[in-house]
C-alpha positions as MATLAB code, in Angstrom:
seq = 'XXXXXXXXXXXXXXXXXXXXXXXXXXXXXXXXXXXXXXXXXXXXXXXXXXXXXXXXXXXXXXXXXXXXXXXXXXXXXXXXXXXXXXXXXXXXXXXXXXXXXXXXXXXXXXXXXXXXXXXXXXXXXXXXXXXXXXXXXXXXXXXXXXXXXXXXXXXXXXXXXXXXXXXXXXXXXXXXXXXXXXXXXXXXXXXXXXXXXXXXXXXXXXXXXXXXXXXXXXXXXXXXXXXXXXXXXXXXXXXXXXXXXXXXXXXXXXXXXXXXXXXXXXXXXXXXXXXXXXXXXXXXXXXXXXXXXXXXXXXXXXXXXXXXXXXXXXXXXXXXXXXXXXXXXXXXXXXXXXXXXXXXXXXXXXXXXXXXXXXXXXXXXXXXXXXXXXXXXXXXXXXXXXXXXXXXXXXXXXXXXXXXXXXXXXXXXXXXXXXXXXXXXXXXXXXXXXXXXXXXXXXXXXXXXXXXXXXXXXXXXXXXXXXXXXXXXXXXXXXXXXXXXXXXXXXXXXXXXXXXXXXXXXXXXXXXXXXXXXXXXXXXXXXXXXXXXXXXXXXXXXXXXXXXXXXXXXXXXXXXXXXXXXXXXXXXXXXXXXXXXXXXX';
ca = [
      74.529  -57.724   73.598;
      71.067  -59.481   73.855;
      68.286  -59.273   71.154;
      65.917  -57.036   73.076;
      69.047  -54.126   73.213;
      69.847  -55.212   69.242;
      66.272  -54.171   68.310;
      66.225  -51.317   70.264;
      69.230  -50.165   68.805;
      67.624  -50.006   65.333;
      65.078  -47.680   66.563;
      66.868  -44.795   67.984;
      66.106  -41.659   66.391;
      69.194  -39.082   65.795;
      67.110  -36.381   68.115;
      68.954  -34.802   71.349;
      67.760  -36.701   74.331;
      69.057  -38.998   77.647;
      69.116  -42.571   78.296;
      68.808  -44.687   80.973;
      70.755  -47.882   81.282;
      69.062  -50.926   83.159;
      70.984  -54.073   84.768;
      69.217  -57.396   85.317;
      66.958  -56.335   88.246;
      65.793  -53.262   86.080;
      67.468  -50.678   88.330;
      68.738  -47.982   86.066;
      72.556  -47.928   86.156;
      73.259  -45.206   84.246;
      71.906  -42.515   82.949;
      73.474  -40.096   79.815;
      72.680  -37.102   77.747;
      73.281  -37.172   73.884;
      73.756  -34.541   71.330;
      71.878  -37.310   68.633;
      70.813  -40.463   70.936;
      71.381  -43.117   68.075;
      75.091  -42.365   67.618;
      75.762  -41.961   71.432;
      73.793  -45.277   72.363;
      75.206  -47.325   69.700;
      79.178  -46.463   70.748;
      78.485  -48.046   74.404;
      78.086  -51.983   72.384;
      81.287  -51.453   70.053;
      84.395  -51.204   69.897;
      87.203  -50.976   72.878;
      86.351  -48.862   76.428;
      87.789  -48.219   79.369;
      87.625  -50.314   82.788;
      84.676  -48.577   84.046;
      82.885  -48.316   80.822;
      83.441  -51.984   80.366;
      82.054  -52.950   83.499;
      78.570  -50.682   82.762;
      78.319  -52.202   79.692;
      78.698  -55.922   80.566;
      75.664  -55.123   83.089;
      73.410  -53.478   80.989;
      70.383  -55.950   79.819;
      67.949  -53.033   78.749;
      67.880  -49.061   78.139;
      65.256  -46.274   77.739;
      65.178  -43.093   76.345;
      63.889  -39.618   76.683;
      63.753  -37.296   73.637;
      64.221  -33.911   74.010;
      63.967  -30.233   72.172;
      67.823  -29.421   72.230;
      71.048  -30.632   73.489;
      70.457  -27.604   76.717;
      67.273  -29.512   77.554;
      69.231  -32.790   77.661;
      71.843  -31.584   80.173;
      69.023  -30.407   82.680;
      66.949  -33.804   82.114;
      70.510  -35.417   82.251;
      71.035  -33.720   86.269;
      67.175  -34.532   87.551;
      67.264  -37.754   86.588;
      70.668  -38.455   88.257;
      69.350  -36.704   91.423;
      66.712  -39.164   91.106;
      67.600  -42.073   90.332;
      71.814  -42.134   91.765;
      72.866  -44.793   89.514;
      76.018  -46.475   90.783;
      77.862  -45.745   87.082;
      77.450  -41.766   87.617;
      79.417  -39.104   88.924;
      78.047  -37.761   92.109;
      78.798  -33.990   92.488;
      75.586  -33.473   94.498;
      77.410  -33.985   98.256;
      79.786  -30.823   97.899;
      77.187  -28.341   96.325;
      74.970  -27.127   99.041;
      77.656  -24.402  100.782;
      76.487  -22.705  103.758;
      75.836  -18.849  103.325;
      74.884  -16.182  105.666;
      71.725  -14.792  104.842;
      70.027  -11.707  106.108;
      66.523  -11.847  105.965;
      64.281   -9.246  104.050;
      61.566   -8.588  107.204;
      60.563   -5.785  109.021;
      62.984   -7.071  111.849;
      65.614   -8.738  110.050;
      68.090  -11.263  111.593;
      71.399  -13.459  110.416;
      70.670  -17.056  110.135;
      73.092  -20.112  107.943;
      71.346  -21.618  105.448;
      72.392  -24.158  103.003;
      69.820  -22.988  100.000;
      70.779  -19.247   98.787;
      67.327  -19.442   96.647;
      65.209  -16.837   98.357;
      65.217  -14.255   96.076;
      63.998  -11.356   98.568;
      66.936  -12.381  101.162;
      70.747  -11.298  100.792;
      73.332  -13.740  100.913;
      76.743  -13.684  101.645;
      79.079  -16.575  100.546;
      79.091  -19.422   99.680;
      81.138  -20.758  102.643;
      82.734  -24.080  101.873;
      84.492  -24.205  105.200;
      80.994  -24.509  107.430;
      83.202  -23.628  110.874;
      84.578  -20.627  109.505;
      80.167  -19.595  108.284;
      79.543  -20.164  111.721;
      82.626  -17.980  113.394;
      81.424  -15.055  111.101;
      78.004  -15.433  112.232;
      78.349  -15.436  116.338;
      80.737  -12.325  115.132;
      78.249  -10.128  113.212;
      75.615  -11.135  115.890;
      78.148  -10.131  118.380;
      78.976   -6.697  116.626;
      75.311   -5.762  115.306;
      71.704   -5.330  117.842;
      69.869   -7.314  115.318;
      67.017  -10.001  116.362;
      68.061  -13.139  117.172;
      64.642  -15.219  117.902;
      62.901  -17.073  114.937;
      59.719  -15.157  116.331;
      59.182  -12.464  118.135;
      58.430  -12.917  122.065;
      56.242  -10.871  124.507;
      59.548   -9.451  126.887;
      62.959   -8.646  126.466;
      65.354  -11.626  126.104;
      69.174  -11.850  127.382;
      70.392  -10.610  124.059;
      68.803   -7.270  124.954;
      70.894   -7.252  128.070;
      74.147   -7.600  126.436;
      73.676   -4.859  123.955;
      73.136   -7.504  121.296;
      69.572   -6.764  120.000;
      67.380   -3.663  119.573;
      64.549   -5.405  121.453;
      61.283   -5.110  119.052;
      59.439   -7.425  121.288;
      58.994   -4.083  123.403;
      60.064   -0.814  121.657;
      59.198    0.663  118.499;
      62.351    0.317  116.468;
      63.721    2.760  114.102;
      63.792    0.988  110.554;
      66.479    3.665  109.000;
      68.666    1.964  112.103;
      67.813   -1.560  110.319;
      69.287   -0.034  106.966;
      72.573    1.330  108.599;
      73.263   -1.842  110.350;
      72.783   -4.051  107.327;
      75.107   -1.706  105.417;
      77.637   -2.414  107.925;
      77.074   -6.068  108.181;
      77.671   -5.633  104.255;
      81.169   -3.717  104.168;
      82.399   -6.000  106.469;
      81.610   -9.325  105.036;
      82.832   -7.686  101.756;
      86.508   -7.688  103.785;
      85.967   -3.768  104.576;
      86.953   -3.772  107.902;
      89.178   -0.793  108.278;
      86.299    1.636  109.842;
      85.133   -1.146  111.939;
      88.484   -1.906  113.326;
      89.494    1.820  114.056;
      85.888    2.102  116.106;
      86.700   -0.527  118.077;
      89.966    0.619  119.339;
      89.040    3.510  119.632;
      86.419    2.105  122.596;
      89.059   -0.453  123.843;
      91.574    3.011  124.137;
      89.202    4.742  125.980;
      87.796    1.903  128.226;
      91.466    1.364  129.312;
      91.595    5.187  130.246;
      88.504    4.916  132.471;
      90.375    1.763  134.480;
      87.456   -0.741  132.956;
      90.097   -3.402  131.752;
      87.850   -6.266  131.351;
      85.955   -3.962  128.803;
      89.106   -3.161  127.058;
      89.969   -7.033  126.776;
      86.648   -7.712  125.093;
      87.009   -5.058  122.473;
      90.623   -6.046  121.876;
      89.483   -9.711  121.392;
      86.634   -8.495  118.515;
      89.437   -6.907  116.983;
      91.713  -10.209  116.574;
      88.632  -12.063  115.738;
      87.350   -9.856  113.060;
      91.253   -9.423  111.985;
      90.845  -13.751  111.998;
      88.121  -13.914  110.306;
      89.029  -11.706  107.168;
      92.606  -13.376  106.789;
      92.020  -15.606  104.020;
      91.110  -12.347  101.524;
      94.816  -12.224   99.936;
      93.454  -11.748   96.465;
      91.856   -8.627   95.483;
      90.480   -6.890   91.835;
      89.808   -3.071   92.208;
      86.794   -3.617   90.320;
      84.881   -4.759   92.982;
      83.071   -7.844   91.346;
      81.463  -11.284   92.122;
      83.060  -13.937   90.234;
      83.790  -17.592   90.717;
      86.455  -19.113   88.721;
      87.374  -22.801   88.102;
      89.996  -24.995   87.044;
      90.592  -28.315   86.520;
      92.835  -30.984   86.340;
      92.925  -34.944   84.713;
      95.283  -37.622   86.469;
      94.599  -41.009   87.576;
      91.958  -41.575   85.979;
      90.579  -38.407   88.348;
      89.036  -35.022   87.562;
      89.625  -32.286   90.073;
      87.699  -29.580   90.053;
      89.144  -26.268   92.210;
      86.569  -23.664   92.573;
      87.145  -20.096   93.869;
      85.147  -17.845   95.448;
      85.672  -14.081   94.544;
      82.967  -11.506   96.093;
      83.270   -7.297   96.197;
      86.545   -8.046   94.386;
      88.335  -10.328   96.906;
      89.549  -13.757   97.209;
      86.925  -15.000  100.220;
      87.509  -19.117   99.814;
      87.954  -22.057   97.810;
      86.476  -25.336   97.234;
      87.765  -28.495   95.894;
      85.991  -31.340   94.096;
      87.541  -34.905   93.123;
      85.838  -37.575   90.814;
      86.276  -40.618   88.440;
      86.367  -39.584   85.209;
      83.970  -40.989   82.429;
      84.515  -40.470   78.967;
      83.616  -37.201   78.248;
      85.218  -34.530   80.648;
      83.538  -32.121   79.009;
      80.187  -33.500   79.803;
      81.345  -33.806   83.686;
      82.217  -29.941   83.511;
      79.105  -29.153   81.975;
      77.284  -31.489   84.653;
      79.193  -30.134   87.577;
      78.945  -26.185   87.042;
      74.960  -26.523   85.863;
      73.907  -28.446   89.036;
      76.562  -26.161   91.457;
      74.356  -23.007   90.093;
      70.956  -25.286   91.007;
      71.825  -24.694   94.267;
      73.746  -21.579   94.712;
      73.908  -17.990   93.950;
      74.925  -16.529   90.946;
      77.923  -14.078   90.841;
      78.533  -11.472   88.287;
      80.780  -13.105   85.779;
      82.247  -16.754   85.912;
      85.945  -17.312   84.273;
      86.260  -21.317   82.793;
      89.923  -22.068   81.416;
      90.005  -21.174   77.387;
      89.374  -25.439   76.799;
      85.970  -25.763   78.153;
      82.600  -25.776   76.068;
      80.899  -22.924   77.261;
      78.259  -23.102   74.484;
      75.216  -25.193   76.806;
      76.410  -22.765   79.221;
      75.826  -19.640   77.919;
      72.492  -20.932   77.270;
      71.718  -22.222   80.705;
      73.403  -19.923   83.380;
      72.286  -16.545   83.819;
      75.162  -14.659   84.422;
      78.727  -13.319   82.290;
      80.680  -16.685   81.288;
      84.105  -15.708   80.399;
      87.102  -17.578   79.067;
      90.254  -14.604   79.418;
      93.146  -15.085   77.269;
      95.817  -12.428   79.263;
      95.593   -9.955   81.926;
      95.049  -10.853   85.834;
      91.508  -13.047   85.100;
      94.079  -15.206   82.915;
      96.552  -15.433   85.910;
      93.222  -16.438   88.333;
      91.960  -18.846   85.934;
      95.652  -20.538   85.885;
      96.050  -20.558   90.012;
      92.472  -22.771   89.905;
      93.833  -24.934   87.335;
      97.243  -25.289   89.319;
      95.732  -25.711   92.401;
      92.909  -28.040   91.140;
      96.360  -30.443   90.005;
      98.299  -30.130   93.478;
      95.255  -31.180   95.506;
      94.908  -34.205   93.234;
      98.348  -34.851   93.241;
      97.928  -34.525   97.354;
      95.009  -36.695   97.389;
      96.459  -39.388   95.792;
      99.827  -39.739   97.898;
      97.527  -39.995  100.624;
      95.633  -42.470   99.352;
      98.586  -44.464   98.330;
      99.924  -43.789  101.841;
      96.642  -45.075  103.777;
      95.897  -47.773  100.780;
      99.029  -49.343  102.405;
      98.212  -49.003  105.997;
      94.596  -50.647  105.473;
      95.631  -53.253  103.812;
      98.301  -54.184  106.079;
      96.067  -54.137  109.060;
      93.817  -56.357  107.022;
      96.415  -58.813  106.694;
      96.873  -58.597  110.100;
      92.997  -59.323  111.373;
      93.335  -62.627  109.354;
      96.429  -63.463  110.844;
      95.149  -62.600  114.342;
      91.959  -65.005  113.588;
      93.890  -67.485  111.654;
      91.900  -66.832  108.822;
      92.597  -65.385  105.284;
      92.421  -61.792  104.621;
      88.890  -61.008  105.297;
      88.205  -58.415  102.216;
      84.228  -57.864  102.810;
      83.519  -56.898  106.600;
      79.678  -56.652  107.593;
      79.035  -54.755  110.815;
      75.726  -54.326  112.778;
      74.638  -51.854  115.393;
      71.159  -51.838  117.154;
      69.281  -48.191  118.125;
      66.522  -47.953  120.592;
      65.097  -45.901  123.484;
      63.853  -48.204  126.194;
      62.685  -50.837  123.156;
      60.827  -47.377  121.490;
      61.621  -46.972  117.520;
      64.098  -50.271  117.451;
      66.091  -49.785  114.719;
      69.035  -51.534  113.185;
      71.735  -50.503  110.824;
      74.557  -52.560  108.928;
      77.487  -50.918  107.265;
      80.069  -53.083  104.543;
      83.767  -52.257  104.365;
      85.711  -53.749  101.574;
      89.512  -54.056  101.958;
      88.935  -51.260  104.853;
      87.270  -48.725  103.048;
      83.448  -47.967  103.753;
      81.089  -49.324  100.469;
      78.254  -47.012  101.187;
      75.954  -48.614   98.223;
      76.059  -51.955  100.641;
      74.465  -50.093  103.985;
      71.048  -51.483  104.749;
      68.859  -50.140  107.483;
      66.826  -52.481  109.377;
      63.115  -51.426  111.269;
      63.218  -53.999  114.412;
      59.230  -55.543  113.692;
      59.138  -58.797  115.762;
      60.619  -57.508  119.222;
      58.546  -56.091  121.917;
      60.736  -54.176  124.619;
      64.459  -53.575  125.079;
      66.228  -56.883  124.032;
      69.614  -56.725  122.062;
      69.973  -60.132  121.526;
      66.481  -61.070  119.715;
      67.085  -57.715  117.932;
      70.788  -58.972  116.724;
      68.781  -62.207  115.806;
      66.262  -60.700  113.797;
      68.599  -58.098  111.830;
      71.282  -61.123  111.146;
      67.958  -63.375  110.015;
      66.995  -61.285  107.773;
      70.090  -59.884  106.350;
      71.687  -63.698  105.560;
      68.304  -65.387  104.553;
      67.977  -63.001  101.959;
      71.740  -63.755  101.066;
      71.197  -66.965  100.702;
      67.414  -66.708   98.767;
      69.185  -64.234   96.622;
      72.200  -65.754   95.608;
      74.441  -63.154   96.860;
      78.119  -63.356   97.967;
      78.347  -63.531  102.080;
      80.988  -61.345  103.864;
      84.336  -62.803  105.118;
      83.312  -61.417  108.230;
      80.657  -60.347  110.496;
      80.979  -57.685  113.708;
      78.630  -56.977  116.153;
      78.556  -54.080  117.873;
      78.688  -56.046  121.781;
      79.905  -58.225  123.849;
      79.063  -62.247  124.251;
      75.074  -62.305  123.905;
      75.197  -60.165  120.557;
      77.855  -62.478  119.598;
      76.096  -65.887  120.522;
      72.695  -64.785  118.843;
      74.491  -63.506  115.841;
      76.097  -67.318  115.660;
      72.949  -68.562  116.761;
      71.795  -67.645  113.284;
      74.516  -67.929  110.733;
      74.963  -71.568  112.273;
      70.668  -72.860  111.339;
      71.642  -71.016  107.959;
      74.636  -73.059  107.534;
      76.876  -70.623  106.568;
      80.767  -70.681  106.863;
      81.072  -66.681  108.257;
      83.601  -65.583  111.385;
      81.771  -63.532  113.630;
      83.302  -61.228  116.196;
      82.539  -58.595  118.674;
      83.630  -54.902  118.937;
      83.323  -53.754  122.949;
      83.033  -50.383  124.104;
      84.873  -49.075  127.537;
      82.551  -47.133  129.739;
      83.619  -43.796  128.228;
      82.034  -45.684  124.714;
      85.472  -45.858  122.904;
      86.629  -49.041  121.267;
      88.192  -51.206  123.668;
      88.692  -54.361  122.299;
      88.082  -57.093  119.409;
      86.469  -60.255  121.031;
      86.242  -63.762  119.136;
      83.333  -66.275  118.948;
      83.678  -67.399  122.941;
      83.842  -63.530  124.013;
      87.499  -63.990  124.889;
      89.721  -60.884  123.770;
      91.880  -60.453  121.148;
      95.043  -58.468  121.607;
      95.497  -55.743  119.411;
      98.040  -53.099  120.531;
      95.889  -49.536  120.925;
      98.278  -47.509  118.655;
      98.364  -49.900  115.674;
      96.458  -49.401  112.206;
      94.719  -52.000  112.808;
      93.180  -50.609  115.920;
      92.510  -47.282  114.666;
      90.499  -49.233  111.547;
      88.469  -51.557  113.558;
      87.438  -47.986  115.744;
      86.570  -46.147  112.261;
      84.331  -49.180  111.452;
      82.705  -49.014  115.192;
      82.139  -45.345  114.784;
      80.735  -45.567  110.973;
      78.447  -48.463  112.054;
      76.995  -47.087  115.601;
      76.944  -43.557  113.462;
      75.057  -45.033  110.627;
      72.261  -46.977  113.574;
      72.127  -43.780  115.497;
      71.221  -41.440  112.584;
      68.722  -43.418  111.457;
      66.544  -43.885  114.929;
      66.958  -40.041  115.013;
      64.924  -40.055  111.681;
      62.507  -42.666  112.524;
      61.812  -41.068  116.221;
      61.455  -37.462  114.531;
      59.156  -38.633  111.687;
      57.062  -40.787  114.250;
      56.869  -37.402  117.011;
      56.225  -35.896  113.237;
      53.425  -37.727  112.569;
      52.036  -37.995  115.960;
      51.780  -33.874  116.525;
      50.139  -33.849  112.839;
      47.832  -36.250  114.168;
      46.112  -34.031  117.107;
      45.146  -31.458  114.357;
      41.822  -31.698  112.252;
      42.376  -31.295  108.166;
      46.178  -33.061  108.286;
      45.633  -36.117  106.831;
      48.237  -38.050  104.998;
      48.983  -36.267  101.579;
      49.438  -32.718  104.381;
      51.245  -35.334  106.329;
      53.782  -35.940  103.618;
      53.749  -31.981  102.538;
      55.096  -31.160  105.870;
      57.036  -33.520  106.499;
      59.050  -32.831  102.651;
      59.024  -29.269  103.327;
      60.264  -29.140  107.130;
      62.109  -32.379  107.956;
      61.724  -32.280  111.036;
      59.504  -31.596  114.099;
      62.250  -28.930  115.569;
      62.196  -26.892  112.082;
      58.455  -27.325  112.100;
      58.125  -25.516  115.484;
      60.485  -22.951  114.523;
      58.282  -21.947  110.984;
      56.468  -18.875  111.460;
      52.552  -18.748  110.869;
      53.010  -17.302  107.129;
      55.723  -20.336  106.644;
      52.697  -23.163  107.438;
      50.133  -20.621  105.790;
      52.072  -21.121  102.471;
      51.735  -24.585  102.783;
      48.138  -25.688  104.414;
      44.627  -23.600  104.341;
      44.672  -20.663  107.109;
      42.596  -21.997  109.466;
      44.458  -25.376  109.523;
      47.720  -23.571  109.640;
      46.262  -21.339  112.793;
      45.197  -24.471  114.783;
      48.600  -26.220  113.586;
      50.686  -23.582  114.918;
      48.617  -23.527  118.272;
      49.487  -27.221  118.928;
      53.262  -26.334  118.109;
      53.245  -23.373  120.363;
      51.949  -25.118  123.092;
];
């Protein structure tokens, strides 16, 4: 503990609050919440911890602080600041909360679409939908099963969907809106799992088309019937009481906490969701921390049943909805599947892991043999990304002992190459990635692989060798149906790897991850860049509406696809008239 920390230590005040743990290079760490910031702080510089905690604390050379009101306001600072800041010490929950729903929009037309944010009040939502194949089945059925719109805006004729029966066609005819209220009522029983009416219409029609000779009719309605039958399978649970609720569980192992989420809506079981994390010291806190940012992002049910051991006290304060803990009865029995099922899918997880721990490192141990070199532990890869020499990118993506280390990707803009050339490209990205290695201080792979054959290999060596660095380099080739084909060594020449081993299938993961990881970002530099360059033929857009837009939409595709009330809500009328013009056109 250094002097600056010491003194700082003696001027914590006992008020609720968070803190923000700094390393070296100032980049916050970690960041807590604290029921009396003195006594939480202080704990962190004595006594014993465990591994993790260890680790934090021998890298932590300064801390802030944030006072706050009450211990609720601390758990909300606690979230945004992790959101904003991911330190590497912190849970993550933020990947698995954003669930796909089916939402039916509140317009005079109304249509289905998927979204990922169930925070438009005036919509209705159905979900959440933690298997996004099965969101997407249900939605090609209801659009299959009800006439509504299907365009994002309204054309001038009748599209194909009008053809088939599959929309009420407002582009042309006046529609009647009580029709618009029966059909969403519909849409509503049967994503509530009441599909008994539904089911009887439709073979009633497939009986009846069969009559008249019309088979191919009869086949269609026969299929809807086994896909609607499909799609409602999963809803073995059910309460007569006809509620929204979620319910969780949880289980501790391994120095793991699994969190098992259910999904109960109209009274039946729809789906489930499961979330697995390192534990920190306070599982309570992680509870707290998990169910308060899930409920950022997604609807609120009725009620909410938590097992009788978890603090429910910032909840009640926070979450606007029932929070119940049952003690007997059939919420008792629900609460106790989660828990049980939140322990077998940790329990699963982990053979797994022990399983595939054992196959990575072996073909590890294999690559060094193959190069007659030791076990190469830290594997940097590099993929270039262009269009003709347009929007060069690069990307590199770090394995360690064969599993991706995601905090080690770096993404490269290609700035001193002018056209299509690989090989400069390879030498600029390796240039810049090593020289900074070595001005740095850093530790320097085991390994480098470049995406190529012979000339990305030779200008990667090209480099590492006027660095002086001791690094093996090797190519990954593609065949021509862009598959891994082969491992190549410093001369180009193969090395043989039989197609079926671990090995293989490893060194094809890291191929994948690394062109994936290149490709995704050119995607995002070509779309801000057509962005920007749209933006740019309109008067009134300059760069802080540049940066509005671009927030809000993402993307030039969602931009064209926002009505003229969407960009009114975001840029003056006229500006948002002339705007949508130039994306129309």
């Amino acid at each position: 503990m250094n002097q600056l920390i010491k003194d700082k230590l003696s001027l914590l005040p006992s008020s609720p609050g968070c803190y923000l743990m700094k390393n070296k290079d100032g980049t916050i760490i970690y960041v807590g919440k604290a029921k009396k910031l003195k006594n939480r702080v202080h704990s962190y510089f004595v006594g014993a911890h465990d591994y993790k905690t260890t680790k934090l604390v021998s890298e932590i050379v300064d801390f802030e602080y944030i006072v706050t009101s009450s211990e609720k306001e601390a758990l909300l600072l606690e979230i945004n600041l992790i959101k904003d800041y991911a330190p590497q010490y912190n849970i993550m929950f933020m990947d698995n909360t954003y669930y796909p729903y089916i939402q039916m929009t509140n317009e005079k037309h109304p249509r289905l679409q998927i979204v990922r944010n169930a925070s438009q009040k005036k919509a209705k939502h159905f979900g959440p939908f933690p298997d996004a194949t099965a969101a997407r089945d249900t939605f090609k059925l209801i659009n299959r099963l009800y006439p509504l719109r299907k365009c994002n805006h309204i054309p001038k004729k009748p599209c194909l969907y009008y053809s088939l029966n599959q929309c009420l066609a407002p582009c042309v005819q006046e529609v009647d809106l009580e029709k618009y209220v029966t059909i969403k009522k519909e849409i509503t029983k049967l994503l509530n799992g009441d599909i008994k009416d539904k089911i009887k219409e439709l073979t009633d029609k497939m009986l009846e088309a069969s009559e008249q000779l019309n088979f191919e009719q009869a086949k269609e309605y026969r299929d809807l019937i086994s896909h609607i039958q499909y799609v409602t399978a999963k809803q073995h649970v059910q309460f007569n009481d006809h509620i929204d609720r979620d319910i969780l569980g949880y289980h501790v192992n391994h120095g793991y906490l699994s969190i098992q989420l259910f999904f109960m809506r109209n009274g039946k079981l729809l789906s489930r969701d499961i979330n697995l994390v390192p534990i920190s010291e306070n599982i309570q806190d992680d509870l707290q921390q998990f169910i308060v940012t899930f409920y950022q992002n997604n609807t609120f049910p009725k009620e909410i049943l938590l097992p009788q051991d978890v603090d429910d006290t910032l909840l009640q304060e926070i979450l606007d909805c029932k929070i119940l803990k049952p003690q007997r009865g059939n919420k008792l029995s629900l609460v106790q599947m989660a828990n049980e099922n939140a322990k077998e899918s940790l329990e699963k997880k982990f053979k797994l892991i022990e399983k595939n721990e054992a196959a990575t490192i072996g073909a590890m141990n294999q690559l060094g043999e193959l190069l007659g070199i030791e076990t190469p532990h830290v594997i940097e890869l590099f993929d270039n990304s262009n269009i003709q020499g347009a929007y060069a990118v690069a990307g590199m993506v770090c394995f360690k002992d064969g599993v991706p280390s995601k905090k080690d990707y770096r993404k490269y803009k290609i700035k001193t190459v002018e056209g299509p050339d690989d090989y400069a490209s390879m030498r600029e990205v390796i240039y810049r990635r090593y020289y900074r290695v070595l001005m740095e201080g850093l530790t320097p792979p085991d390994m480098i692989l470049v995406d190529g054959g012979l000339g990305q290999i030779h200008a990667a060596k090209e480099i590492i060798d006027s660095l002086n660095l001791n690094i093996k380099i090797c190519g990954l080739a593609k065949d021509d149906k862009h598959s891994t084909a082969m491992l190549l060594d410093e001369e180009g020449m193969p090395i043989p790897i039989h197609p079926k081993s671990e090995l293989f299938f490893l060194l094809t993961r890291m191929q994948d991850e690394v062109h994936r990881y290149a490709i995704s970002f050119h995607k995002n530099v070509r779309s801000r860049s057509l962005f920007a360059s749209i933006l740019d033929r309109v008067e009134g857009i300059g760069p802080k509406r540049k940066k509005q837009l671009l927030n809000h939409f993402k993307s030039v595709k969602k931009m064209k696809e926002a009505s003229l009330e969407d960009l009114k809500n975001i840029l003056p009328e006229k500006i948002a008239e002339e705007l949508y013009k130039v994306l129309q056109e």
